[in-house]
Structure formats: C-alpha cells, structure tokens
C-alpha atoms as an extended CHARMM CRD file, in Angstrom:
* protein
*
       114  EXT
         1         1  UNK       CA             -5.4270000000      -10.6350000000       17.2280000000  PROA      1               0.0000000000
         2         2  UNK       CA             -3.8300000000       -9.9300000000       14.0570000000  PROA      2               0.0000000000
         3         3  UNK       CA             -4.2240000000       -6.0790000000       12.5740000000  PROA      3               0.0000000000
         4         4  UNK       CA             -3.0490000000       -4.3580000000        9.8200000000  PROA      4               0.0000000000
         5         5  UNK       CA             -2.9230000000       -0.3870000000       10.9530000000  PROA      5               0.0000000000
         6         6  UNK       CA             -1.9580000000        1.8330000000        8.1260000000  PROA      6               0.0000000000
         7         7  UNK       CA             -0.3830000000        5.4650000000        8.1490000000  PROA      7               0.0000000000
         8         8  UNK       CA              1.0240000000        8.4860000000        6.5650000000  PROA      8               0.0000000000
         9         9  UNK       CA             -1.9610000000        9.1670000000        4.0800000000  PROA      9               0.0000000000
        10        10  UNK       CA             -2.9250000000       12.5200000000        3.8050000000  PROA      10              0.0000000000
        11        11  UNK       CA             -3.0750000000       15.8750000000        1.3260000000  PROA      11              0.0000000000
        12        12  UNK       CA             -0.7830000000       16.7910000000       -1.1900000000  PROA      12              0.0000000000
        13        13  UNK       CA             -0.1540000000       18.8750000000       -4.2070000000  PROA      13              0.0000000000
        14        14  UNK       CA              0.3830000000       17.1510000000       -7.8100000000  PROA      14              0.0000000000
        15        15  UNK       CA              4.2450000000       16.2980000000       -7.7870000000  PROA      15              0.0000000000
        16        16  UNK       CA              4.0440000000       16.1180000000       -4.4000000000  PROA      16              0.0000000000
        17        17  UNK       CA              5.3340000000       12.7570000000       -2.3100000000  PROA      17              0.0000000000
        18        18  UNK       CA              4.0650000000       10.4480000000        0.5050000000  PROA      18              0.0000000000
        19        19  UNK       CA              5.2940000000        7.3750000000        2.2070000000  PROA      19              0.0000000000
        20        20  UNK       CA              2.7000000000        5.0480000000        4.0310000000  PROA      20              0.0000000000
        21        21  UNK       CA              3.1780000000        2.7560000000        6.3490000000  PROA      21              0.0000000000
        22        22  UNK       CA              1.2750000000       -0.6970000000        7.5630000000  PROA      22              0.0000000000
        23        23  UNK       CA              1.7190000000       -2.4690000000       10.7020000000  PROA      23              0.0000000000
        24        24  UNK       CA              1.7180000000       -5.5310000000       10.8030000000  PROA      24              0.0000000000
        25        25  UNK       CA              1.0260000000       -7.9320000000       14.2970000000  PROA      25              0.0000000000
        26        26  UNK       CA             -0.4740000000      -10.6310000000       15.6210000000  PROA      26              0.0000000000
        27        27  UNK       CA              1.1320000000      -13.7360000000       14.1020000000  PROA      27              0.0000000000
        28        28  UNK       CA              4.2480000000      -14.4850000000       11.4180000000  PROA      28              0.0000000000
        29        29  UNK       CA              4.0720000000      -12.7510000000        7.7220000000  PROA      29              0.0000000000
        30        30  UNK       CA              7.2400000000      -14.0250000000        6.3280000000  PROA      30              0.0000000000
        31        31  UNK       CA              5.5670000000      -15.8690000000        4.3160000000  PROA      31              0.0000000000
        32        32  UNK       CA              2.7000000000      -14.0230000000        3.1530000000  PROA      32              0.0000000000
        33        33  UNK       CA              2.4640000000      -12.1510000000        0.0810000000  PROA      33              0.0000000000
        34        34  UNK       CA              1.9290000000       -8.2530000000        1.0100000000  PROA      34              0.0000000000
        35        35  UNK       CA              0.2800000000       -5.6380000000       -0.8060000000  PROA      35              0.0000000000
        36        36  UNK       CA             -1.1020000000       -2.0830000000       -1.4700000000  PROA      36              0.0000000000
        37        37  UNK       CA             -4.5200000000       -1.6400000000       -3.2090000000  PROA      37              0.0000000000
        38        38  UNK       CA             -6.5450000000        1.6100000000       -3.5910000000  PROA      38              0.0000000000
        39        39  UNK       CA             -9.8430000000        2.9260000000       -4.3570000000  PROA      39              0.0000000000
        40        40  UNK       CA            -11.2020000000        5.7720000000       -5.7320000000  PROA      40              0.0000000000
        41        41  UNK       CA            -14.8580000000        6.9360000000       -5.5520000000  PROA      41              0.0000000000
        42        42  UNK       CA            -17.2580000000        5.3440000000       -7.2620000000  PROA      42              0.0000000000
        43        43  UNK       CA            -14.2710000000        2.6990000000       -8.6550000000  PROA      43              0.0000000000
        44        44  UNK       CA            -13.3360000000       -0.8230000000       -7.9600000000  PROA      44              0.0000000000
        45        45  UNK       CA            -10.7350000000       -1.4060000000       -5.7670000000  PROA      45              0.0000000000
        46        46  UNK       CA             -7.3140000000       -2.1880000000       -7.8040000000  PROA      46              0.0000000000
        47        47  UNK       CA             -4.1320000000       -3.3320000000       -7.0090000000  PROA      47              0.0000000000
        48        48  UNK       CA             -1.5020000000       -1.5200000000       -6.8490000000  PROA      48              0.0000000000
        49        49  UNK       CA              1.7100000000       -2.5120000000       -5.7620000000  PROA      49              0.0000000000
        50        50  UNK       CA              2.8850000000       -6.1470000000       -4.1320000000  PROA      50              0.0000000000
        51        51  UNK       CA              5.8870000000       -7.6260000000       -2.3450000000  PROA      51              0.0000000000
        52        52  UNK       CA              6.3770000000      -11.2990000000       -2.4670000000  PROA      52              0.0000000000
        53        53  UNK       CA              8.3870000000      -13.2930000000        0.8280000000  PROA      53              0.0000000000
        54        54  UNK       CA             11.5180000000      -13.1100000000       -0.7400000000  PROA      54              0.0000000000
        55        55  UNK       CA             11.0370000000       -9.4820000000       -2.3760000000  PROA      55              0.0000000000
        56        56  UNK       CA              9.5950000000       -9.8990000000       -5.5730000000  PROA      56              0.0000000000
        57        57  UNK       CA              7.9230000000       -6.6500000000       -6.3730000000  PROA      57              0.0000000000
        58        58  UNK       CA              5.3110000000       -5.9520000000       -9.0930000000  PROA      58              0.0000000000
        59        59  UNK       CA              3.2570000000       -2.5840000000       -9.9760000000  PROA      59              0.0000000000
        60        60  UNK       CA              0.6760000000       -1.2830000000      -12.1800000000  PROA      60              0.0000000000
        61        61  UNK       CA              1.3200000000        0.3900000000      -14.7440000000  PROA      61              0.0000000000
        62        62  UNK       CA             -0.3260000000        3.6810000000      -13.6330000000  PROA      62              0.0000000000
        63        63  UNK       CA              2.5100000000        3.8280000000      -11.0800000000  PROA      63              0.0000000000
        64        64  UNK       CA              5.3020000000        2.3570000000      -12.3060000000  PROA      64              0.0000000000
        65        65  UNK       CA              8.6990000000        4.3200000000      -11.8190000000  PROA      65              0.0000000000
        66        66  UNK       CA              6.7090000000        6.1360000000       -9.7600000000  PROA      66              0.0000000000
        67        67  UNK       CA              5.7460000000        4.1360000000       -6.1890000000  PROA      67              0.0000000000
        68        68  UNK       CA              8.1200000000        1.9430000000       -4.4570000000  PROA      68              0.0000000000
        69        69  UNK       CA              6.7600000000       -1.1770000000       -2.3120000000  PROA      69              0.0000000000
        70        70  UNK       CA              9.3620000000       -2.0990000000        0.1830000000  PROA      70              0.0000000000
        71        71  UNK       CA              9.2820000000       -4.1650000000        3.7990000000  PROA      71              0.0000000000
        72        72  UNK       CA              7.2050000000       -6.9980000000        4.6600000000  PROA      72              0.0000000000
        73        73  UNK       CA              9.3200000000       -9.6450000000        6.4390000000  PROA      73              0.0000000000
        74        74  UNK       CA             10.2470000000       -9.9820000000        8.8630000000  PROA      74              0.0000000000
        75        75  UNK       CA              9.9470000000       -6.9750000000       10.0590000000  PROA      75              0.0000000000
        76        76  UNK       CA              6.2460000000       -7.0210000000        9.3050000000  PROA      76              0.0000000000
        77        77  UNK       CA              6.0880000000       -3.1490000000        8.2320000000  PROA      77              0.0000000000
        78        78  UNK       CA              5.3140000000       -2.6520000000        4.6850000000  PROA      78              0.0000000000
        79        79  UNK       CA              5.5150000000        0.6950000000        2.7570000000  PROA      79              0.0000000000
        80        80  UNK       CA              4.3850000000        2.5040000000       -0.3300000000  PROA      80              0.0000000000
        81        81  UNK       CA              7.0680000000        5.8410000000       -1.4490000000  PROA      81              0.0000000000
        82        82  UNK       CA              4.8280000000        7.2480000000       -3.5260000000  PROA      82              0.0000000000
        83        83  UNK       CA              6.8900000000       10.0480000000       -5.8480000000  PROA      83              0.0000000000
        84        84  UNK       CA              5.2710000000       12.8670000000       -8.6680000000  PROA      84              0.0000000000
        85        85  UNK       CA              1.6730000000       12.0880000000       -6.9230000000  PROA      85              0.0000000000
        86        86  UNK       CA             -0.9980000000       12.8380000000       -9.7150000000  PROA      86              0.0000000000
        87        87  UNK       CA             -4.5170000000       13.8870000000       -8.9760000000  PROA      87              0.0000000000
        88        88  UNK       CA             -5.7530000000       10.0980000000      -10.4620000000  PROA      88              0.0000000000
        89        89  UNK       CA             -3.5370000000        8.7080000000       -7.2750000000  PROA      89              0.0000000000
        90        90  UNK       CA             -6.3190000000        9.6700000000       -5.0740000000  PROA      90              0.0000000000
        91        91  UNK       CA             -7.9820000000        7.5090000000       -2.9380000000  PROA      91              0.0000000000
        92        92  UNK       CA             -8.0590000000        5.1710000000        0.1250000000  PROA      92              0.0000000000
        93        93  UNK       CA             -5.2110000000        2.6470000000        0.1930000000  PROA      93              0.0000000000
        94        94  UNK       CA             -5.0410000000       -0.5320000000        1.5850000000  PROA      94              0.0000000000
        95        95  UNK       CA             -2.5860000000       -2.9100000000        3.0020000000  PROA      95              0.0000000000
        96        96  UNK       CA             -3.2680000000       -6.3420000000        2.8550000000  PROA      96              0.0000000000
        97        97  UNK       CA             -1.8820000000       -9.9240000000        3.7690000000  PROA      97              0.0000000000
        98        98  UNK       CA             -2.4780000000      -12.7530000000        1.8030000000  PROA      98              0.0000000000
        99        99  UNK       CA             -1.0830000000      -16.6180000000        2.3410000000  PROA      99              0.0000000000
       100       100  UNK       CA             -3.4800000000      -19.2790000000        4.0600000000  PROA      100             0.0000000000
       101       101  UNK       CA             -5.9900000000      -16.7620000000        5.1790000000  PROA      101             0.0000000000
       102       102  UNK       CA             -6.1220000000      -12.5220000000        3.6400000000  PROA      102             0.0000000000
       103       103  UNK       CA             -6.1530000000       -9.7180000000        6.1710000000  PROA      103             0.0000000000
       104       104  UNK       CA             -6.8370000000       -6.0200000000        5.2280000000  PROA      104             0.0000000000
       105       105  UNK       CA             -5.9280000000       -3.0300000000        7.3510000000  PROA      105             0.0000000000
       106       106  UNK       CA             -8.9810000000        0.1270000000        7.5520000000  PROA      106             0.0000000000
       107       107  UNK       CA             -7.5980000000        2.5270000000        5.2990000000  PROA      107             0.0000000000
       108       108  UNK       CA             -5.8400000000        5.3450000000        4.3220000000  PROA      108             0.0000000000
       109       109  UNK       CA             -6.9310000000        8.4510000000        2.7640000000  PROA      109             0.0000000000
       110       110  UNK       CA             -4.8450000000        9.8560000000       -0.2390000000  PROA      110             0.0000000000
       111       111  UNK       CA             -6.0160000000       13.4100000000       -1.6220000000  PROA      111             0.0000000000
       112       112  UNK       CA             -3.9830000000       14.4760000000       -4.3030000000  PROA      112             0.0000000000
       113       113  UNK       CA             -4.8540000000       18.0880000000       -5.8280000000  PROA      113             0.0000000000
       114       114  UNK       CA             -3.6290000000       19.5360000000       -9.7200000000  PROA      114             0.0000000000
C-alpha cells in the first residue's frame, strides 16, 4: 500500500522556522518527481516547491531564498526547511508523488502568526 505520511507542521511566530517531513513507502520513487503544495483557506491549492529524480529543484516565487526542498530518492523522505516563515505561509501542505500514477499524503497544518 503506498502512503505518503507527512510531519513537523505546526505553530510558529513570523521569522520563525519549520522543517517537514514526508514518508514515503510502498513501492520505488526514484523516479518520481516529488513535491510540496499548500493551501490556504478559501484558496486554490498551489505549488510550492519540487524535486526532480536527479535533484532538480524549483520554487515559487513567494518562497524563494526562503524554503529548501531536499530528499526524495532513494531514500524516499522528502523535506521542506522552511526559514523567516510569514503569516501568508499558512496553510496545509502537501507532499505528493507524481510519475506513472500521483499520490498525495493527508496533510499538514502550518499556522504562522505576525
């Protein structure tokens, strides 16, 4: 059964810093593309922050110098250091999977106060 489990959201102050963390089991990523999206209430979900197979990385620019995408392959954990948090960073992050089928993980919650 392949999950994705993610961890380390929580609260924070403005400036503040958080690293999550997604598991990933249940069959071979190395060649999936991984990400981190989020969502804020009453918003679309939006991308945030991918890892290709061989460690391409790519942000948006809301985050940029700011977040840091890292793992993946082969270990199958991916991450998100997420530096000078601003209110606008809240919301429920996502990991996700995506190669010949797309998995998403449940969620984490990200509450960033000013």
């Amino acid at each position: 059964q392949v999950q994705l489990v993610e961890s380390g959201g929580g609260l924070v102050q403005a400036g503040g810093s958080l690293r999550l963390s997604c598991a990933a089991s249940g069959r071979d990523f190395s060649s999936y593309v991984m990400s981190w999206y989020r969502q804020a209430p009453g918003k679309k979900r939006e991308l945030v922050a991918t890892i290709s197979s061989v460690g391409s990385t790519n942000y948006v620019d809301s985050v940029k110098g700011r977040f840091t995408i890292s793992g993946g392959s082969p270990g199958n954990t991916l991450y998100l250091q997420m530096n000078n948090l601003k209110p606008e960073d809240t919301g429920v992050y996502y990991c996700q999977a995506a190669g010949g089928f797309e998995y998403w993980g449940q969620g984490t919650q990200v509450t960033v106060s000013s």
